[in-house]
C-alpha positions as CSV (number, residue, x, y, z in Angstrom):
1,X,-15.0,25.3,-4.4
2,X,-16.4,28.8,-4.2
3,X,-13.7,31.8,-5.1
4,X,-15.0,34.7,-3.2
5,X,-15.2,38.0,-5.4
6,X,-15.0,40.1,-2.2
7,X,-11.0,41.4,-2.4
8,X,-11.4,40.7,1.6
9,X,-12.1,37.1,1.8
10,X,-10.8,33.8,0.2
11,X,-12.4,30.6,0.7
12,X,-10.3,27.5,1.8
13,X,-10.1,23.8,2.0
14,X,-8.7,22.2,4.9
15,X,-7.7,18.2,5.0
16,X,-7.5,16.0,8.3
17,X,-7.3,12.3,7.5
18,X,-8.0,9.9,10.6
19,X,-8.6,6.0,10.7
20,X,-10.6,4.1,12.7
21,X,-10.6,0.4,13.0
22,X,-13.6,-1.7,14.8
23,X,-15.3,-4.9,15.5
24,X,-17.8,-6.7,14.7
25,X,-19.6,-9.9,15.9
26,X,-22.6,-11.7,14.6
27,X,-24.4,-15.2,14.5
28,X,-26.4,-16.7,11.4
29,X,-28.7,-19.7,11.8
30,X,-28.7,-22.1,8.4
31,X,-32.2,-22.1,7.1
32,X,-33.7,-25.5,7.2
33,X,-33.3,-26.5,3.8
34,X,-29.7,-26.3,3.8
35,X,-27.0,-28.9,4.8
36,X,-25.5,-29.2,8.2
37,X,-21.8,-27.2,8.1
38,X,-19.3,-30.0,8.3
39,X,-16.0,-28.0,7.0
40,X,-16.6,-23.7,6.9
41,X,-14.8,-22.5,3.8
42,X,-15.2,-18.9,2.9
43,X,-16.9,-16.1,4.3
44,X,-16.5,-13.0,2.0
45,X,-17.6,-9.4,3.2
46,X,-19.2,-7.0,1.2
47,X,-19.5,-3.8,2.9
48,X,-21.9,-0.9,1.8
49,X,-20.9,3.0,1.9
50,X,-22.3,4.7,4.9
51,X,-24.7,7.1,6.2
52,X,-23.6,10.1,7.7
53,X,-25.4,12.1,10.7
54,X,-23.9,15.0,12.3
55,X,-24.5,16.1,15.3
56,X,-23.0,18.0,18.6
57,X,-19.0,18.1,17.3
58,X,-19.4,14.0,16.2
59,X,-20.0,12.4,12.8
60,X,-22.1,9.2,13.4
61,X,-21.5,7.1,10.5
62,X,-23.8,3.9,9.8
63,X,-24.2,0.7,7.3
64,X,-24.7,-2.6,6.8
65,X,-22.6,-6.0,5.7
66,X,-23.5,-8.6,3.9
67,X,-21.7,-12.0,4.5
68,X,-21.5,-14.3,2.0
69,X,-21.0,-17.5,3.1
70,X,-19.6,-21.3,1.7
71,X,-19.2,-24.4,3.4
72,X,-19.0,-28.4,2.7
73,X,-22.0,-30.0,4.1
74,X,-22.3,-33.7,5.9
75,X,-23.0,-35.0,2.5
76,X,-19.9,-33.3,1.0
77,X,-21.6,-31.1,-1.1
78,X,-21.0,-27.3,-1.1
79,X,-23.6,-25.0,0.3
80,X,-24.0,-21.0,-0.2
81,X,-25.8,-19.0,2.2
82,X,-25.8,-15.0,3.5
83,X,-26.2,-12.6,6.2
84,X,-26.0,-9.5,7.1
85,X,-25.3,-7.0,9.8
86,X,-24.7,-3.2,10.6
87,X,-21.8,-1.2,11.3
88,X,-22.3,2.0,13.2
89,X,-18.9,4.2,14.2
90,X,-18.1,8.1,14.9
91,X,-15.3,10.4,14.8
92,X,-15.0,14.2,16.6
93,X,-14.9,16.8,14.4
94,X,-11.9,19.1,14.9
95,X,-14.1,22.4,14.0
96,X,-17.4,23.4,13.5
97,X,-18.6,23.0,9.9
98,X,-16.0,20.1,9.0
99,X,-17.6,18.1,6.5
100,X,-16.2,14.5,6.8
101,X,-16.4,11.4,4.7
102,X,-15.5,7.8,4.9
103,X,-14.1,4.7,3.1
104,X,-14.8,1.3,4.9
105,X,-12.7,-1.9,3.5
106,X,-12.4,-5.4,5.6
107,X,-9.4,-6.1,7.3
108,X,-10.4,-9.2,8.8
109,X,-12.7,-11.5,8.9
110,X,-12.9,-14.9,10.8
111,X,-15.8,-17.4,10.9
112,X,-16.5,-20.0,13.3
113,X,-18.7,-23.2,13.6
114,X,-20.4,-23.1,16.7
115,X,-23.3,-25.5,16.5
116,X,-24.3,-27.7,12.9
117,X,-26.6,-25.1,12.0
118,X,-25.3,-22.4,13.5
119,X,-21.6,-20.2,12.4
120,X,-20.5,-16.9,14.1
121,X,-18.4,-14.3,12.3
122,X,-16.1,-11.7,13.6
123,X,-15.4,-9.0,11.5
124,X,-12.2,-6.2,12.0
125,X,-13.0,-2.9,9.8
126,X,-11.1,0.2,8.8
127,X,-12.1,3.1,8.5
128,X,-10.6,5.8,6.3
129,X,-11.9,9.4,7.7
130,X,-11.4,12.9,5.7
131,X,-12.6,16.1,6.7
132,X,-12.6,19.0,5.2
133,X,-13.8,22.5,6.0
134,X,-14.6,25.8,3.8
135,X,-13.2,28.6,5.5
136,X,-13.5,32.6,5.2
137,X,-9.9,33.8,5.4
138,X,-9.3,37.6,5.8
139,X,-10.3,40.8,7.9
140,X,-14.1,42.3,7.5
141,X,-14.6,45.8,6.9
142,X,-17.2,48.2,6.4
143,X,-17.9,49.1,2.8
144,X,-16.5,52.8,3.6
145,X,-13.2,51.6,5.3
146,X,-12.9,49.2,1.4
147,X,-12.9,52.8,-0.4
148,X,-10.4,54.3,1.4
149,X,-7.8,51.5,2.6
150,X,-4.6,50.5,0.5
151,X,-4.2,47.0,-0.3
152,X,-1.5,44.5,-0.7
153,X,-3.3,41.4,-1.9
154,X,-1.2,38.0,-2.8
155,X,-2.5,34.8,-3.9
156,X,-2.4,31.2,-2.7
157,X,-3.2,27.6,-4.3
158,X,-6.2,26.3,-2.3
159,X,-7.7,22.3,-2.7
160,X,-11.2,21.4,-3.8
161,X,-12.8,18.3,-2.5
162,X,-16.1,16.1,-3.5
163,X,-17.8,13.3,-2.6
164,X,-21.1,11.3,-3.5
165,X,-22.3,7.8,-2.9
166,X,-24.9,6.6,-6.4
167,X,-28.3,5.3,-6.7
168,X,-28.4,1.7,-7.3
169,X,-27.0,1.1,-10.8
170,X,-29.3,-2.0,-12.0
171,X,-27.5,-4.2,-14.4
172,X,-28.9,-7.3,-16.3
173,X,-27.7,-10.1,-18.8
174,X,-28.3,-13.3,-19.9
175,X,-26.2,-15.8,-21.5
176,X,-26.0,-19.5,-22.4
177,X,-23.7,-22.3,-20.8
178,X,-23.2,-24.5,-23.6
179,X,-23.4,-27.8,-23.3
180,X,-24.6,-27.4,-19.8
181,X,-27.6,-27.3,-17.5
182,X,-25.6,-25.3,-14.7
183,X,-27.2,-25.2,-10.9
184,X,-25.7,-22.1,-9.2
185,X,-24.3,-23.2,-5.7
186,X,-22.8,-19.4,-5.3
187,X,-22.5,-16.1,-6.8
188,X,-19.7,-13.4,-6.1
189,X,-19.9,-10.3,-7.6
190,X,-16.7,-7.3,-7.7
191,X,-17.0,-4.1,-9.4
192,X,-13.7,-3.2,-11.6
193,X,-13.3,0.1,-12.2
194,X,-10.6,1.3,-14.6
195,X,-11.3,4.4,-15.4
196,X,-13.1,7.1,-13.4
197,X,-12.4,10.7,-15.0
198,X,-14.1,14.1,-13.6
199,X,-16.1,16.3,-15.8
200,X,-18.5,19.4,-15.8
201,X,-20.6,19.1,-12.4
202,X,-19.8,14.9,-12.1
203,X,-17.7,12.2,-12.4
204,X,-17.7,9.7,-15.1
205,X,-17.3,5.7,-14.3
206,X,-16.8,3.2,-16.3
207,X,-16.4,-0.3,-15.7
208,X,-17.6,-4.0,-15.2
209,X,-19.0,-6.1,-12.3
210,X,-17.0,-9.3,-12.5
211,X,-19.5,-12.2,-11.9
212,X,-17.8,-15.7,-10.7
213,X,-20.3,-18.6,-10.6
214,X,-19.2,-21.6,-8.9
215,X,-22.1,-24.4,-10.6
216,X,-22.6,-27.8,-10.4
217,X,-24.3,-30.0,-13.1
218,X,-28.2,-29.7,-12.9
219,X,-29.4,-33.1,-11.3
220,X,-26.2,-34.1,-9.9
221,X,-26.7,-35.6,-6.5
222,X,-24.4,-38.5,-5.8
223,X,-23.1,-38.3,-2.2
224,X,-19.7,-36.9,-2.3
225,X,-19.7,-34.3,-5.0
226,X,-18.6,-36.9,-7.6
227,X,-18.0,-34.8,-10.3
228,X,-16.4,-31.6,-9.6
229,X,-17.9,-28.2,-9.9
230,X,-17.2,-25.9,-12.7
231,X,-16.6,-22.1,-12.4
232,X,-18.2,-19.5,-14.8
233,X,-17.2,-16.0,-15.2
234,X,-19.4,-13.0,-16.8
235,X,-18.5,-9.2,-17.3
236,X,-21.2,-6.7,-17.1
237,X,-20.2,-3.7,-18.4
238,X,-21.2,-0.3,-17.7
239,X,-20.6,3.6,-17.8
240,X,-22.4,5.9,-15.2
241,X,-22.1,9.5,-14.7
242,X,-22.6,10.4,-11.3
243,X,-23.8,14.2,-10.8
244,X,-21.7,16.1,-8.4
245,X,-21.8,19.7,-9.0
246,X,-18.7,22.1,-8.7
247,X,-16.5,20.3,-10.0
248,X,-14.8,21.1,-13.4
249,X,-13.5,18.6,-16.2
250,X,-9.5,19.6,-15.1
251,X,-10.3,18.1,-11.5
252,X,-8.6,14.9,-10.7
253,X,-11.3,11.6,-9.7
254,X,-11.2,8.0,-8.1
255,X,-14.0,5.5,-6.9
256,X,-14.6,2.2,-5.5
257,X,-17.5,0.1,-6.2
258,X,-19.5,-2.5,-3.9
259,X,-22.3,-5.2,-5.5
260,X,-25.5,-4.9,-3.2
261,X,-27.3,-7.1,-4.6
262,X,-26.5,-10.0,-6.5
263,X,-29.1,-12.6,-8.2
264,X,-28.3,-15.4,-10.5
265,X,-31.8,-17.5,-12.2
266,X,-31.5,-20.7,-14.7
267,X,-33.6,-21.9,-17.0
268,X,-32.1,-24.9,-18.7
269,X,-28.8,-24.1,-20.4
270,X,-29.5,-20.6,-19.9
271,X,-28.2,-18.2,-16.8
272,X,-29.9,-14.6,-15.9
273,X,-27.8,-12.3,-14.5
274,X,-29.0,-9.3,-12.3
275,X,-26.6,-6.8,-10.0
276,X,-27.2,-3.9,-8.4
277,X,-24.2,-1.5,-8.2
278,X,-23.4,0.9,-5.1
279,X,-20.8,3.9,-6.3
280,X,-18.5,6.2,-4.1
281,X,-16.7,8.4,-5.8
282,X,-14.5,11.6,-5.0
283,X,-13.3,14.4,-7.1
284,X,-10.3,16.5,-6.1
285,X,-8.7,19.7,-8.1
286,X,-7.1,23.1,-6.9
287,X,-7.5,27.2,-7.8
288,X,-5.6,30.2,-6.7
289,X,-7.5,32.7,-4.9
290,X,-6.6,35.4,-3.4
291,X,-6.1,36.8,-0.1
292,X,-4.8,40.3,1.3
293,X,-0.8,40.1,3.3
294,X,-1.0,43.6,4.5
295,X,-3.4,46.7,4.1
296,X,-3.6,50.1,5.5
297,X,-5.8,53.5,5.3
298,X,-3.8,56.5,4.1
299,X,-3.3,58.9,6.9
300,X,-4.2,56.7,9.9
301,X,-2.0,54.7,11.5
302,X,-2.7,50.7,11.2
303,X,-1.9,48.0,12.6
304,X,-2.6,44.7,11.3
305,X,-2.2,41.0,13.1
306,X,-1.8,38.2,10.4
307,X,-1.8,35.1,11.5
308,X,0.0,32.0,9.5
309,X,-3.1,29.0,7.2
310,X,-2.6,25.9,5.8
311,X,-4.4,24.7,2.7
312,X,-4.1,21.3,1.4
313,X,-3.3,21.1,-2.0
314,X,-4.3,17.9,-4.1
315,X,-1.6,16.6,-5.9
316,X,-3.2,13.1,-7.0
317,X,-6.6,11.3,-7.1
318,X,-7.0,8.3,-9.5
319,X,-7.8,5.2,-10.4
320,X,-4.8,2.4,-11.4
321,X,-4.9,-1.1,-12.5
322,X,-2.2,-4.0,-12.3
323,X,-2.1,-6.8,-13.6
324,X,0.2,-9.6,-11.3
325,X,1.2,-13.0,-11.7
326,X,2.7,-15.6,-10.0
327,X,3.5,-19.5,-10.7
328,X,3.6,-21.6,-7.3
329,X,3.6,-25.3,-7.0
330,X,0.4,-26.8,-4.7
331,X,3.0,-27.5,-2.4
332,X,4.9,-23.8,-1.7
333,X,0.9,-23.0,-0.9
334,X,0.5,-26.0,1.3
335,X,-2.4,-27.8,-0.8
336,X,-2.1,-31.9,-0.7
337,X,-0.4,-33.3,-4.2
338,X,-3.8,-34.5,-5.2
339,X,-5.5,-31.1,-5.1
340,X,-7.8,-29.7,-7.5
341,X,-8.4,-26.0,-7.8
342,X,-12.4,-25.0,-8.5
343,X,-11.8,-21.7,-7.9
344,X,-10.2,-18.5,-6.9
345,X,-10.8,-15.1,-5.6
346,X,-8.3,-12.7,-4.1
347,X,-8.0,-9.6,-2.0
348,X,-5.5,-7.5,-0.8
349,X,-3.7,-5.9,1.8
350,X,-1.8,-2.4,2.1
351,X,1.6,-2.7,4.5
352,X,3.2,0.5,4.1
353,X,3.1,4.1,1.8
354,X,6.2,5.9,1.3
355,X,6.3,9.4,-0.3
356,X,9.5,10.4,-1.1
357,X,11.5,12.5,-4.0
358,X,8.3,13.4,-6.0
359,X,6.9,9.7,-6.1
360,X,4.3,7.7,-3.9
361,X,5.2,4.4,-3.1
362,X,2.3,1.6,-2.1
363,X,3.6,-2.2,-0.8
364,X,1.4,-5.1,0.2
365,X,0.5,-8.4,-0.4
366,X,-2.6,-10.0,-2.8
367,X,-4.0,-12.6,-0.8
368,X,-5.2,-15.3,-3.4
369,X,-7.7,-18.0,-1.8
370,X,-8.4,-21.4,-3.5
371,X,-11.3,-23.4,-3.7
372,X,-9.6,-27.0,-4.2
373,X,-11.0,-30.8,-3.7
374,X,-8.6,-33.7,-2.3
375,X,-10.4,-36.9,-2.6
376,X,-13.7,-36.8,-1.0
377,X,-12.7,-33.3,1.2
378,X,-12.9,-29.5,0.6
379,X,-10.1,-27.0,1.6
380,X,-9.6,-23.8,0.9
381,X,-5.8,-22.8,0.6
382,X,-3.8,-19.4,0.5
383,X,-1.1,-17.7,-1.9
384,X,0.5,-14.7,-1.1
385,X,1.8,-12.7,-3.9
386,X,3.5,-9.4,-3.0
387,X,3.2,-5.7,-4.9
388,X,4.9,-2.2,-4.7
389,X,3.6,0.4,-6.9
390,X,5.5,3.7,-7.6
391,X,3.6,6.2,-8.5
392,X,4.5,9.8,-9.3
393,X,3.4,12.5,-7.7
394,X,4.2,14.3,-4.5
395,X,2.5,13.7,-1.3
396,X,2.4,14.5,2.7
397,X,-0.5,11.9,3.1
398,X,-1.9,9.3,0.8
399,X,-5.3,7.4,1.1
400,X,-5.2,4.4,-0.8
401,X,-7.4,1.5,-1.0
402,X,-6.9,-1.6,-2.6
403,X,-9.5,-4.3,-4.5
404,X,-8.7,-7.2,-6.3
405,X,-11.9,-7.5,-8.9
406,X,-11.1,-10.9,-10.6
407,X,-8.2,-13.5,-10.3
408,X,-7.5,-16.3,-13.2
409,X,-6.3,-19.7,-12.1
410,X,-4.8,-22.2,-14.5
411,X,-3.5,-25.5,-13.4
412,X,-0.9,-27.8,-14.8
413,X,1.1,-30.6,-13.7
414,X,1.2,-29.5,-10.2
415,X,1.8,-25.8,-10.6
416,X,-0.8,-22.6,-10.7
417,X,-0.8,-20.1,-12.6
418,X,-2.1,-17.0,-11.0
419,X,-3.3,-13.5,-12.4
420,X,-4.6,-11.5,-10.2
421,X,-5.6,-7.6,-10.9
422,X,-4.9,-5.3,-8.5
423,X,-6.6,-2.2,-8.7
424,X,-5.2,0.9,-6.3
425,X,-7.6,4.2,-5.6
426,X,-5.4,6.7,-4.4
427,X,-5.4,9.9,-3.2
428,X,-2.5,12.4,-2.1
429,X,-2.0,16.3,-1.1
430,X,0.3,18.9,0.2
431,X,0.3,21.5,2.9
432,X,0.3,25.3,1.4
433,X,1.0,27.8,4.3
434,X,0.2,31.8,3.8
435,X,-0.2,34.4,6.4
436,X,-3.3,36.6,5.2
437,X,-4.5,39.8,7.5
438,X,-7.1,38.5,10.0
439,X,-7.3,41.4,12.2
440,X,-6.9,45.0,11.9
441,X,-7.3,48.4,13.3
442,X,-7.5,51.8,12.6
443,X,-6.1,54.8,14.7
444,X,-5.3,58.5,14.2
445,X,-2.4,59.8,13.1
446,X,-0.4,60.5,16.6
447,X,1.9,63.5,14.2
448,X,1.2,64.9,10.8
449,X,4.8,63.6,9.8
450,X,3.7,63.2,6.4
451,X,2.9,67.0,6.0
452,X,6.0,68.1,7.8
453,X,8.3,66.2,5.2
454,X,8.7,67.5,1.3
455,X,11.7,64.6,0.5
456,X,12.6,61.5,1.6
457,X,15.4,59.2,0.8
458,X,14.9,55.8,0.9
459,X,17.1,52.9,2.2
460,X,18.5,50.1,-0.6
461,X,16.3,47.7,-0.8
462,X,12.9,49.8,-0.1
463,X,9.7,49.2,-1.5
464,X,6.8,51.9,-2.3
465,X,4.8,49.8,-0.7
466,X,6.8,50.1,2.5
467,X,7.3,54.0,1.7
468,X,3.7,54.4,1.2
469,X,2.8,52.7,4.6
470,X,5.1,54.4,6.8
471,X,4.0,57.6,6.1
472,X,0.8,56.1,5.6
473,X,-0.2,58.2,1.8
474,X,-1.7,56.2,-1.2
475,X,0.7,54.3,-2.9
476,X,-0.7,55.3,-5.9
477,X,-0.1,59.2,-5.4
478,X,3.4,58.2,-4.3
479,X,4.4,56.8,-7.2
480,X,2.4,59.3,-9.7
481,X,4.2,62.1,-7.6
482,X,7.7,60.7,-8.6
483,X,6.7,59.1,-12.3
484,X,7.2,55.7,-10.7
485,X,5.3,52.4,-11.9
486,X,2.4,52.1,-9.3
487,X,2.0,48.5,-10.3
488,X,5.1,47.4,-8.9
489,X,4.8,47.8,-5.3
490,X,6.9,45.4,-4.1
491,X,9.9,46.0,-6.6
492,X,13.0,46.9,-4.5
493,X,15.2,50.3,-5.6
494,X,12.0,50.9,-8.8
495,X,13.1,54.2,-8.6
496,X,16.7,53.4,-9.8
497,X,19.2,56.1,-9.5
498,X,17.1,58.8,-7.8
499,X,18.7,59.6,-4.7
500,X,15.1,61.3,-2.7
501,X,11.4,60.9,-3.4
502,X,8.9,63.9,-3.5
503,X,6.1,63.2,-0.8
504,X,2.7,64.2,-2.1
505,X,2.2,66.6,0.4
506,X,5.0,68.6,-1.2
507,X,3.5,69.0,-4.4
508,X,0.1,69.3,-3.3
């Protein structure tokens, strides 16, 4: 954030939060070298960051979604396919010059088989909106009336915000399956991002994108899938830093991370891996700056209008991982006795944020979905396994978004073992109020009352600042006429046992 050095101004930032939630529908024709859909069992969003276009008090905000897609075809085999669609949504702008920002995560998405070759999807989104706005605080005056006029200046903790979206991060790796010659049926990639830390004029990620590969054994083609596919998970790590200038190395920092694209290429035993890696990030910190609470000119009369501000004051902005578990039987989750999980991949769900007593408080649910074969069918079944976080930190309102990256399934004589990791972006702020000056004016002095007087003797309690304004004579010659301290202006009694003050006209 800019500090002013003008003594008359002070620059702000002002937080309003909104969310918006929306719908979308599509349709996606199979290409013709794919299976008919006989059982739909996953369609996975991935949702890009969005453009932004402002214009007449709206913010137009745009993107696109990618579907990725799995079903069981006629022939019992699995089959991946895609789409993808765009998102547009806007929000009003409370004031002129807000700049806003948002954060888009899936809330819910439902697929539906309309024809053999055909599947609509419906898609629920929310939308996390901030808006912030760099304000002037403070009165404007000519550079003759800042010589003469007396100030009383104070100082206030005011927030910093910053937000970018990355290039493309390209990331690449190859790696041998031994023992196999995997065929990829599908590919899902999540970006993990542990730490994210601020530093001089950016913010630093670093991370993985967490690769599952669901594969089937090259050349297999009996009818019904008769040996099971086999899932494959790769890391690819990475460290970015992402240029975003203003902010300092003591600012606070979180992201989230969406795979654009995703590409997977085999050559006998051996798998090539290629991602490319869309960033968001946001940077938060704080400064005192100053602002003037009163002010008059010495021998006028003054009056001043101040008018109360809020600032919003981060309090916290990070990045946190957790690492759950849970232990369910196939049957507490519904799946037949005979079930065997292929796979598993998770998201999750924030119900409620509670900030109380210095800590923020996040409760959901992880939403863990399994892949599973019984017999000759597909399914896809569902555990729930519940979270609260406590965080600390105080908070008036906290955005928070949730990801799940990777889940690990193990099972064992009827039982799962689940690990999900939960990763929580959160960011939280408080309200600062101040009254600076925002309007004043200058008048002459109706009587020369402060020529008439020689002594003057002041109430308990009385400041030289309030002396010095209501006779309206430099606080500073005030205090140098009665050997006072003119630096503390707002100390009550300073003069301690002298019974009168000497005005400056009586010495003059």
């Amino acid at each position: 954030m800019e500090q002013r050095e003008d003594k008359f101004w002070c620059t702000q930032a002002q937080m309003n939060t909104q969310s918006v939630n929306f719908e979308m529908n599509g349709e996606l024709s199979l290409p013709d070298y794919l299976g008919e859909i006989s059982r739909l069992l996953r369609v996975w969003p991935r949702v890009m960051p969005p453009r932004r276009f402002i214009s007449g008090g709206n913010a137009e905000f745009s993107g696109r979604v990618c579907y990725d897609v799995l079903y069981a075809g006629a022939d019992g085999r699995l089959y991946h396919t895609d789409m993808e669609d765009t998102y547009t949504f806007s929000v009003s702008l409370q004031e002129q010059g807000a700049e806003p920002c948002a954060f888009l995560v899936p809330d819910v998405v439902v697929g539906r088989v309309v024809a053999p070759r055909r599947l609509a999807v419906r898609c629920r989104m929310h939308a996390q909106v901030e808006s912030y706005q760099s304000r002037s605080v403070g009165v404007s005056l000519s550079p003759e009336e800042q010589e003469q006029v007396s100030v009383l200046g104070d100082a206030v903790e005011c927030g910093r915000h910053f937000t970018t979206v990355s290039d493309t991060l390209e990331l690449q790796e190859s790696f041998d399956v031994q023992g196999r010659a995997p065929q990829v049926i599908f590919a899902r990639g999540e970006v993990f991002l542990p730490e994210v830390t601020a530093m001089h004029d950016g913010v630093r990620c670093r991370g993985e994108v967490v690769v599952s590969l669901l594969c089937r054994e090259e050349g297999e083609q009996a009818e019904g899938e008769s040996v099971l596919p086999f899932a494959v998970t790769r890391s690819l790590p990475f460290a970015v830093e992402l240029p975003l200038e203003g902010v300092c190395g003591e600012d606070m920092a979180r992201a989230v991370g969406t795979v654009d694209t995703l590409r997977a290429t085999v050559e006998g035993s051996r798998v090539s891996l290629s991602a490319g890696v869309l960033l968001q990030a946001e940077a938060a910190g704080h400064e005192t700056v100053p602002f003037i609470k009163d002010l008059f000119m010495p021998h006028m009369q003054t009056e001043c209008r101040a008018a109360p501000q809020k600032n919003w004051v981060p309090t916290v902005c990070k990045n946190q991982n957790y690492t759950l578990g849970a232990t369910p039987t196939l049957a507490e989750i519904g799946l037949p006795p005979e079930a065997v999980v292929v796979d598993a991949c998770a998201d999750a769900e924030i119900g409620e944020k509670i900030c109380k007593e210095g800590q923020i408080t996040v409760r959901g649910n992880v939403h863990c979905h399994l892949l599973y074969r019984a017999g000759e069918e597909w399914g896809v079944g569902e555990a729930k396994i519940p979270f609260c976080i406590t965080l600390d930190g105080t908070s008036e309102a906290t955005l928070a978004l949730a990801s799940v990256p990777m889940c690990r399934v193990q099972q064992e004589q009827g039982r799962l073992r689940l690990a999900p990791e939960l990763v929580l972006s959160v960011l939280g702020g408080i309200s600062v109020g101040f009254s600076p000056v925002q309007e004043v004016q200058f008048l002459p002095m109706q009587s020369n009352v402060a020529c008439d007087l020689e002594f003057y003797y002041p109430a308990k309690g009385e400041t030289i600042w309030e002396i010095s304004r209501r006779f309206a004579l430099p606080p500073e010659e005030l205090a140098a006429a009665n050997g006072l301290d003119a630096t503390s202006l707002l100390a009550p009694d300073v003069w301690g046992e002298t019974a009168y003050l000497m005005l400056p006209s009586a010495v003059k």
